[in-house]
ZAMARGU-4260 file (C-alpha; in steps of 0.2 Angstrom, whole numbers, plus 5000, padded with zeros to 4 digits):
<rodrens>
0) 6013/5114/5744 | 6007/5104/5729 | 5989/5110/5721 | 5982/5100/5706 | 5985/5115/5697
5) 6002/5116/5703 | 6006/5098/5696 | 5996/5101/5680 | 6008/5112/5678 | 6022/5103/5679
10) 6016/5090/5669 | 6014/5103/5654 | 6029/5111/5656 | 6039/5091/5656 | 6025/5088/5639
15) 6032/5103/5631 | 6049/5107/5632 | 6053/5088/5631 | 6040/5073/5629 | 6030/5081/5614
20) 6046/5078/5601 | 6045/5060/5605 | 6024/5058/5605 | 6025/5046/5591 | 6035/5035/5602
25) 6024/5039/5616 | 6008/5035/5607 | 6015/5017/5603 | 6019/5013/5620 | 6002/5020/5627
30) 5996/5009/5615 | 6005/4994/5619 | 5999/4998/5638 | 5982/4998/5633 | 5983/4981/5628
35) 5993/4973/5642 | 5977/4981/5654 | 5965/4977/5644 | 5969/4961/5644 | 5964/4959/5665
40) 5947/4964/5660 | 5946/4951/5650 | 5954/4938/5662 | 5939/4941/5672 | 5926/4940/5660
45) 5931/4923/5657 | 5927/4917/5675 | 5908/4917/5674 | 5908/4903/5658 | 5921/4896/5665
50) 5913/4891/5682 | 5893/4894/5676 | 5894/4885/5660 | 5909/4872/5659 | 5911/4869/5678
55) 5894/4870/5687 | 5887/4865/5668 | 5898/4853/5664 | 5899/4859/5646 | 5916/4850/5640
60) 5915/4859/5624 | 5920/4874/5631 | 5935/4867/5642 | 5946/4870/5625 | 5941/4887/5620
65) 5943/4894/5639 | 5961/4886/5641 | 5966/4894/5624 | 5958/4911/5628 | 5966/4911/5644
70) 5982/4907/5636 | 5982/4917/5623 | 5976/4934/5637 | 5994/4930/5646 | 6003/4928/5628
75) 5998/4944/5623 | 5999/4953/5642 | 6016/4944/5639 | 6020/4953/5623 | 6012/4969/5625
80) 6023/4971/5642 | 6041/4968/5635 | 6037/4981/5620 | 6030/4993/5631 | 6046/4992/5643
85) 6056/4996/5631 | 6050/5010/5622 | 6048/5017/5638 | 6066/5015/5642 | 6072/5023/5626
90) 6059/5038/5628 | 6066/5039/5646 | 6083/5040/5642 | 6080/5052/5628 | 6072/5062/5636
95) 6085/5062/5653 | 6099/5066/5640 | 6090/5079/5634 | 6088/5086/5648 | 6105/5084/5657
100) 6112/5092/5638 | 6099/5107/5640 | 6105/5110/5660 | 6124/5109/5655 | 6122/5120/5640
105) 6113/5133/5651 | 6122/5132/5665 | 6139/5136/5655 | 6130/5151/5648 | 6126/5159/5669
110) 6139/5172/5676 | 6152/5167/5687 | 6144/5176/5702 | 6130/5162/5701 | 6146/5149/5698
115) 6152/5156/5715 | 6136/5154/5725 | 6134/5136/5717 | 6146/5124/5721 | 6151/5110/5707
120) 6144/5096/5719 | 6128/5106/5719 | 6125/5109/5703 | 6132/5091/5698 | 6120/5084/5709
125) 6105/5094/5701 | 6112/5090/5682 | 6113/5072/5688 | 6100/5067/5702 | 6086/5077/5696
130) 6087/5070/5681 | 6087/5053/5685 | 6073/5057/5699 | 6060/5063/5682 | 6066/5049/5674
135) 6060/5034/5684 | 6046/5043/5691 | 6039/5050/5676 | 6039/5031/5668 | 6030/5026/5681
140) 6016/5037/5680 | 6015/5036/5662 | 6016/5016/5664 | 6000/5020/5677 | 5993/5031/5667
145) 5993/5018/5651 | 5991/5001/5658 | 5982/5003/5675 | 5970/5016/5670 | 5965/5007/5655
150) 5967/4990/5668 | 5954/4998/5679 | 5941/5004/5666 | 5943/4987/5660 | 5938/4979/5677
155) 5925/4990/5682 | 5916/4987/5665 | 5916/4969/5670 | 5910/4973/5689 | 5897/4983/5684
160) 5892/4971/5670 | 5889/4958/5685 | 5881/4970/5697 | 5881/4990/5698 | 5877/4988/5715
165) 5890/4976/5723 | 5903/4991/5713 | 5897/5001/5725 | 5898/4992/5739 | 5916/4988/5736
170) 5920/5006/5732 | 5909/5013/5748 | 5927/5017/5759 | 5933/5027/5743 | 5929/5045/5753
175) 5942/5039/5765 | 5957/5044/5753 | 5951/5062/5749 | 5957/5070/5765 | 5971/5060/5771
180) 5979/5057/5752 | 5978/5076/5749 | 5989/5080/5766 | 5998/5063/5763 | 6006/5073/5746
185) 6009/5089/5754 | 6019/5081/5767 | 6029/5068/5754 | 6032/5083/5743 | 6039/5095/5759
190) 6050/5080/5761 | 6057/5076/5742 | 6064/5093/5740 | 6072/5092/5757 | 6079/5076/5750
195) 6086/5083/5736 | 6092/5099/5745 | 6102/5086/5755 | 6107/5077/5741 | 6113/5094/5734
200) 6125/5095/5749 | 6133/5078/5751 | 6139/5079/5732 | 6144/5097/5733 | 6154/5090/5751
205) 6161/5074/5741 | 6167/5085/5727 | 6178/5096/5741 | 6183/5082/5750 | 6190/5075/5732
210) 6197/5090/5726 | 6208/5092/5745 | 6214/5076/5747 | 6232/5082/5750 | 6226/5097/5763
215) 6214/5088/5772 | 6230/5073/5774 | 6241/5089/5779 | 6230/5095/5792 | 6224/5078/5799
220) 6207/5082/5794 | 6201/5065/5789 | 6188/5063/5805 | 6183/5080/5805 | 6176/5080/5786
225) 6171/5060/5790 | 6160/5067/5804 | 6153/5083/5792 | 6149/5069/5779 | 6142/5057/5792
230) 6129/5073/5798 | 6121/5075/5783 | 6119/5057/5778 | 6111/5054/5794 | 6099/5069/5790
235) 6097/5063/5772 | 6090/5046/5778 | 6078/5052/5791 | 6072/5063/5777 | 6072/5049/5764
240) 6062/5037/5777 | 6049/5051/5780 | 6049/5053/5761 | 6044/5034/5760 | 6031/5033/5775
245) 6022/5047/5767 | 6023/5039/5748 | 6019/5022/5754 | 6004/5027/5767 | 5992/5032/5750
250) 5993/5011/5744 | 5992/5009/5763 | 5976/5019/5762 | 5968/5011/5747 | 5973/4991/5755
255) 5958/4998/5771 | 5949/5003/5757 | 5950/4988/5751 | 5948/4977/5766 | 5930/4987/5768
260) 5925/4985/5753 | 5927/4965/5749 | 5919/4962/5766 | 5906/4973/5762 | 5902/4962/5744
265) 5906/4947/5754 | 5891/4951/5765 | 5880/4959/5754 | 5884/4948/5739 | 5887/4931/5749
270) 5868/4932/5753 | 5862/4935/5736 | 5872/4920/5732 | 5864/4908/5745 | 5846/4915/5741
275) 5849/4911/5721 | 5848/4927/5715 | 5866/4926/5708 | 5878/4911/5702 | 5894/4908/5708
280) 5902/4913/5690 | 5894/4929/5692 | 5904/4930/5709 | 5920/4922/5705 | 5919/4935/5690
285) 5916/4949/5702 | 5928/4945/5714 | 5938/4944/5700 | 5939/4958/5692 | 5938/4968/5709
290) 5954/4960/5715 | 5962/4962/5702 | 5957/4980/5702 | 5964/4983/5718 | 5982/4981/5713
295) 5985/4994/5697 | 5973/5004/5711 | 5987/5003/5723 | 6001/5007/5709 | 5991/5023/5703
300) 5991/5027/5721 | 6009/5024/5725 | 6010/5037/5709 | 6005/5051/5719 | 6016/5049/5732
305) 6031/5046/5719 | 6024/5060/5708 | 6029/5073/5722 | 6048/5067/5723 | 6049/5070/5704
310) 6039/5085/5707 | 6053/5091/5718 | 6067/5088/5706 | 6056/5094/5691 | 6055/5111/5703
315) 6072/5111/5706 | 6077/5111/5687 | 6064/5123/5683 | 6072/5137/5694 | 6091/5132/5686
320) 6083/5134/5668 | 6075/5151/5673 | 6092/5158/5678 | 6096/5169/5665 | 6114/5179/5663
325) 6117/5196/5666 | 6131/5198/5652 | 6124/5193/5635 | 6129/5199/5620 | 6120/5214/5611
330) 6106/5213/5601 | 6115/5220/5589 | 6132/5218/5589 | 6147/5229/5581 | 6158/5220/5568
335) 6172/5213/5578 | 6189/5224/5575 | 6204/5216/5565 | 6223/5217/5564 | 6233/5225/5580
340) 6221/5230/5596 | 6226/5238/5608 | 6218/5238/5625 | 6207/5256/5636 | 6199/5255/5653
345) 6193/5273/5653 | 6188/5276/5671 | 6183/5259/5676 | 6173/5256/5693 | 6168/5238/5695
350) 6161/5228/5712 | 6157/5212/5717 | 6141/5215/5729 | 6145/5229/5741 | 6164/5227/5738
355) 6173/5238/5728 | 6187/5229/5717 | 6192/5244/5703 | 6190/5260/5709 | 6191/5273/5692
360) 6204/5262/5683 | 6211/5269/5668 | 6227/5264/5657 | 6229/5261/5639 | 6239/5243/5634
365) 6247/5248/5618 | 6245/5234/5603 | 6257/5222/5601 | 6266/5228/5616 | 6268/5220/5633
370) 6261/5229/5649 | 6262/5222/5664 | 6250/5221/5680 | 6258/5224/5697 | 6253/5224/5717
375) 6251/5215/5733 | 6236/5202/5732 | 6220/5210/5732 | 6224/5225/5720 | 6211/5220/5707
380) 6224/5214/5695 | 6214/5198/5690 | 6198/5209/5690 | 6206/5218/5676 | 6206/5202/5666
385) 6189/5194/5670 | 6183/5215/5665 | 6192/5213/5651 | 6184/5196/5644 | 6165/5201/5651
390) 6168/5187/5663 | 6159/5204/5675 | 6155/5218/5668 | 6160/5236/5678 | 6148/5248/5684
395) 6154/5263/5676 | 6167/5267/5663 | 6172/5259/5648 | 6186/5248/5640 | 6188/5248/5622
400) 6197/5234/5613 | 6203/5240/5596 | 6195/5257/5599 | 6177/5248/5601 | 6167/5247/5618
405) 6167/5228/5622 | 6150/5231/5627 | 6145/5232/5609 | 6153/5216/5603 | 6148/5198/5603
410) 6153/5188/5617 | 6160/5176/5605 | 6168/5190/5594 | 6176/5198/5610 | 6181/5182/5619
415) 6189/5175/5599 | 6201/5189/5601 | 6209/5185/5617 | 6219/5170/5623 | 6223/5166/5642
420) 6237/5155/5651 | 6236/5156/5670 | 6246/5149/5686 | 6231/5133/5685 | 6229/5129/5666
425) 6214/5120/5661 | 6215/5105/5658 | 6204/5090/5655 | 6204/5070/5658 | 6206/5065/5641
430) 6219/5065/5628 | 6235/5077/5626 | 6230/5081/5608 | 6211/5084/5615 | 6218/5096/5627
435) 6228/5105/5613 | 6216/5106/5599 | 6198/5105/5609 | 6192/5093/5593 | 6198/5104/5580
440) 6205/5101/5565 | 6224/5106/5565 | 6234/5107/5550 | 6247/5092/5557 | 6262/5106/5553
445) 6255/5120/5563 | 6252/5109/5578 | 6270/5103/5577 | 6275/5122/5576 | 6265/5126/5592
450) 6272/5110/5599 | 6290/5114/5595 | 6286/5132/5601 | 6278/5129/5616 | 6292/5117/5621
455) 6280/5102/5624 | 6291/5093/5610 | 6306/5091/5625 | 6292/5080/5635 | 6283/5072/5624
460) 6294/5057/5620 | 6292/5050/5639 | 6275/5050/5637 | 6268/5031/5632 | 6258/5035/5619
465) 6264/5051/5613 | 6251/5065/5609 | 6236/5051/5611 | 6244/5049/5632 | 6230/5052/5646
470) 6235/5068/5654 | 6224/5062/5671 | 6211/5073/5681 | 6217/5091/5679 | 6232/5086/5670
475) 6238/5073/5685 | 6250/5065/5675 | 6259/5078/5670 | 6270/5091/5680 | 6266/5110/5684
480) 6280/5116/5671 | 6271/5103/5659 | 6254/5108/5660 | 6259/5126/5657 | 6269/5124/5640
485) 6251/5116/5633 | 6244/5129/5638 | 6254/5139/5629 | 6253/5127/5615 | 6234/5130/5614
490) 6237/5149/5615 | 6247/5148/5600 | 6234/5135/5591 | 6222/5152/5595 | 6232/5164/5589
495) 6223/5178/5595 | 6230/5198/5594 | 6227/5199/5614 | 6236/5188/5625 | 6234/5189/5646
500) 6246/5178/5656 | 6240/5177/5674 | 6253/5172/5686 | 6260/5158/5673 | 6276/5156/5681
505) 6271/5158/5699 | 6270/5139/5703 | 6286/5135/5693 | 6304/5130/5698 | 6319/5138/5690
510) 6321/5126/5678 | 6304/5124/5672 | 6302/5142/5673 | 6315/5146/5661 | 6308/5135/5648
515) 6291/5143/5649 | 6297/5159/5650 | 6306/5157/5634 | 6289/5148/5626 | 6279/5163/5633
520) 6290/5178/5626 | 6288/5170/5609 | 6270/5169/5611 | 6271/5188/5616 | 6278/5192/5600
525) 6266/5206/5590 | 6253/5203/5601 | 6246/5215/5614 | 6249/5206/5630 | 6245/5210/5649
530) 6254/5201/5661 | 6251/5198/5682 | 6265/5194/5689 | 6268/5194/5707 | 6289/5191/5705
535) 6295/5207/5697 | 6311/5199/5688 | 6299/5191/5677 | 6292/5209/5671 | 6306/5222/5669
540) 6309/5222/5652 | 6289/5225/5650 | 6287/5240/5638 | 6272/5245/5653 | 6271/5242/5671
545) 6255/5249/5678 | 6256/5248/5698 | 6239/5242/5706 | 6235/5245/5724 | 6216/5241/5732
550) 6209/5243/5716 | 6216/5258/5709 | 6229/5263/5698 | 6244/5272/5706 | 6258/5273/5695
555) 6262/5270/5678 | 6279/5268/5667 | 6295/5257/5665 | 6304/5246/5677 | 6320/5259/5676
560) 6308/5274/5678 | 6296/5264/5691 | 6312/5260/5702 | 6318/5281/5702 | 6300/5285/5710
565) 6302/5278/5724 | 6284/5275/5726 | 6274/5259/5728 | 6284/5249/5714 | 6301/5251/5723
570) 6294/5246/5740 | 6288/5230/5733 | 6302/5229/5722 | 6314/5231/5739 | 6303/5218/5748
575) 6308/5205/5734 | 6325/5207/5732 | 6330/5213/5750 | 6337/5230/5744
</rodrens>
């Protein structure tokens, strides 16, 4: 429900975190608006010399300074117009980009639990839709705000300069639009946030749909999502008609208005006319200047009813900005440790909701060894991972890095000393080199020394334009094998003392696998490295093997000593390789 309060509000909290940096270019357009509205009021003042003195008095004299005062009103409506147009539209896309970089900035910093409950379409949709909702709608009402309010005080100050009386007479079905415009915005404003609600959804479905092509092909599934899709545009436009009737009934209102008052001046002041008591310029001035009040009257109208769609979105972005993270960096942060770390989780216990993931995980990762991460799915193996780079932070216990809690070190500081190369590799619709380097500056010899240890080298003469070669959406253009050896090419750009390897053979065939596996033990070299992996061939020459199962720990040592147990390790290890 909107309240003036409510929508002051708004207004201040749109003036303060983003109109006031540009006021200066503000203050010029308003400025330029105040003349373009002005210059109505003047239009109608003209009238009553026009048709008192030069028509019904046949003063020629005057024919020449009318015709060049009325061309010279349009002229500078004319100019005032264009200027103010366009430094609105530079204000407004300013302040949209400002917006949009703020949203993005701060929605990279939430946790992934809000990530999770927020679909990309979603949250697109809000980056993008919102937006653009503020920005056309807050043009408009500061466009209203400049050149029709000043429009009206202009053509009211020549009304009542002809008669104060016939005003009120034209304004006497004013009282009609308190009641009905004040539940006319509640209703327009239930109906814009539903809007954008449903908006939300159809991008957050089309982002799905796009994202499985191929499974939804497999499956047959084309008619079934067509039909999902076709729901919820069918509710989006009911909602968007009821949006319109709602924004459209308040000029509706006013046009009534309107109608009642010109028959009322017509009747009131038509007499006054016939009897002498007034000329015909005084009501050709009138009529003027009230008829040309009626239109920025219907437009500042209109306003309200569009001011509650932007009221919506502005609503919308406010609660995204209010979100705040849960894993921050300390206020005072511990000097980040150096040289060789080696990696604690002392008694680890973390859970997502109600679900336990780690239950009382401990181990120690030695530094610049490798210690590998075992189980059937669901042990908690990732969890270790996203523990380890605050990506969630566990409910009890600890882990250290470097012999200092985690807790007590930057996000930055922590997250500089780790790098990551997993089964689905990041990468970006841009160039080879950008998904490499990320912008940085690269000493040309070290990059061809992660190239050539990384094995992208083999590859990289088949592609057209070498290092500068689109890689597609996700990496389309290249192949799974591919994709992983950047990867690890950006791992080794890093050069971080920790190195975590999630599944980053998994998706491979033997041949590719082969090549990465050679790229990845060189990486692993000096560095403390945790490795999941679900085929064991790929881990038995770990110096660790910790054995996960529903989120604990269950047996720790080497694939030799593992193997002689006879306990969880050998069951999945017999599983594999049929023993």
């Amino acid at each position: 429900m909107t309240t003036p309060d409510h929508s002051r509000g708004l207004l201040r909290w749109l003036w303060s975190r983003y109109l006031r940096r540009y006021k200066g270019t503000l203050a010029l357009a308003l400025l330029f608006m105040a003349i373009e509205g002005s210059m109505f009021g003047l239009l109608a003042r003209m009238m009553k010399p026009m048709f008192d003195q030069l028509f019904a008095g046949g003063d020629a004299g005057l024919l020449t300074w009318v015709a060049v005062v009325i061309f010279a009103v349009f002229v500078v409506r004319a100019v005032a117009s264009v200027l103010q147009k366009v430094l609105l539209t530079k204000l407004g896309q300013q302040t949209a980009a400002d917006i949009r970089q703020d949203l993005l900035a701060h929605l990279m910093r939430l946790d992934l639990s809000f990530h999770t409950e927020h679909p990309p379409g979603v949250l697109i949709q809000r980056v993008e839709g919102d937006v653009a909702a503020i920005n056309r709608v807050w043009t408009t009402i500061v466009t209203g705000a400049g050149r029709d309010v000043v429009a009206l005080i202009a053509l009211f100050s020549v009304a009542l300069w002809v008669d104060w009386v016939w005003t009120l007479v034209a304004l006497v079905g004013a009282p009609l639009l308190i009641a009905p415009g004040a539940l006319l915005q509640r209703y327009v404003r239930r109906h814009a946030r539903t809007a954008r609600d449903l908006a939300a959804r159809l991008s957050g479905r089309l982002s799905e749909v796009f994202q499985g092509v191929a499974p939804i092909k497999l499956n047959q599934l084309e008619a079934y999502q067509s039909d999902r899709y076709a729901e919820l545009t069918e509710a989006r436009v009911k909602t968007e008609v009821r949006t319109q009737f709602g924004a459209a009934s308040v000029p509706g209102l006013i046009d009534i208005m309107s109608g009642i008052g010109f028959v009322g001046v017509l009747i009131y002041g038509g007499g006054e006319i016939l009897s002498g008591a007034k000329t015909v310029g005084d009501f050709m001035a009138f009529f003027t200047a009230i008829g040309l009040a009626f239109e920025p009257l219907r437009r500042l109208g209109a306003i309200s009813g569009v001011w509650q769609v932007a009221a919506a979105a502005v609503e919308r972005i406010r609660e995204l900005l209010a979100a705040e993270p849960s894993i921050l960096s300390p206020a005072h942060p511990k000097p980040a440790p150096e040289g060789d770390l080696d990696v604690v989780f002392d008694n680890v216990t973390l859970a997502y909701g109600d679900t336990p993931v780690l239950r009382d995980v401990s181990f120690t990762a030695p530094a610049g060894r490798t210690t590998a991460l075992v189980g059937a799915s669901g042990a908690g193996k990732t969890t270790v991972f996203s523990a380890l780079a605050r990506l969630a932070d566990p409910q009890e216990g600890a882990i250290r890095l470097g012999g200092t809690d985690i807790r007590e070190l930057s996000l930055d500081d922590l997250r500089a000393r780790l790098s990551m190369v997993s089964q689905e590799p990041a990468l970006f619709d841009d160039s080879l080199r950008e998904n490499i380097t990320f912008g940085a500056e690269v000493d040309p010899a070290r990059l061809q020394a992660a190239l050539d240890a990384a094995h992208v080298t083999d590859f990289l003469p088949r592609l057209p334009d070498g290092l500068d070669s689109p890689v597609g959406p996700r990496g389309s253009s290249l192949s799974g094998g591919q994709r992983q050896r950047v990867a690890i090419a950006r791992a080794i750009l890093r050069d971080t003392p920790v190195l975590l390897l999630d599944e980053a053979t998994s998706a491979l065939d033997a041949q590719s696998e082969q090549v990465v596996q050679a790229a990845l033990a060189d990486l692993s070299k000096g560095r403390t490295t945790l490795v999941i992996a679900h085929r064991l061939s790929t881990i038995r020459d770990a110096d660790q093997i910790i054995v996960m199962d529903q989120g604990q720990v269950v047996a720790v040592g080497t694939h030799d000593a593992l193997l002689a147990e006879g306990g969880t390790y050998a069951r999945l290890h017999a599983l594999q390789f049929d023993v």
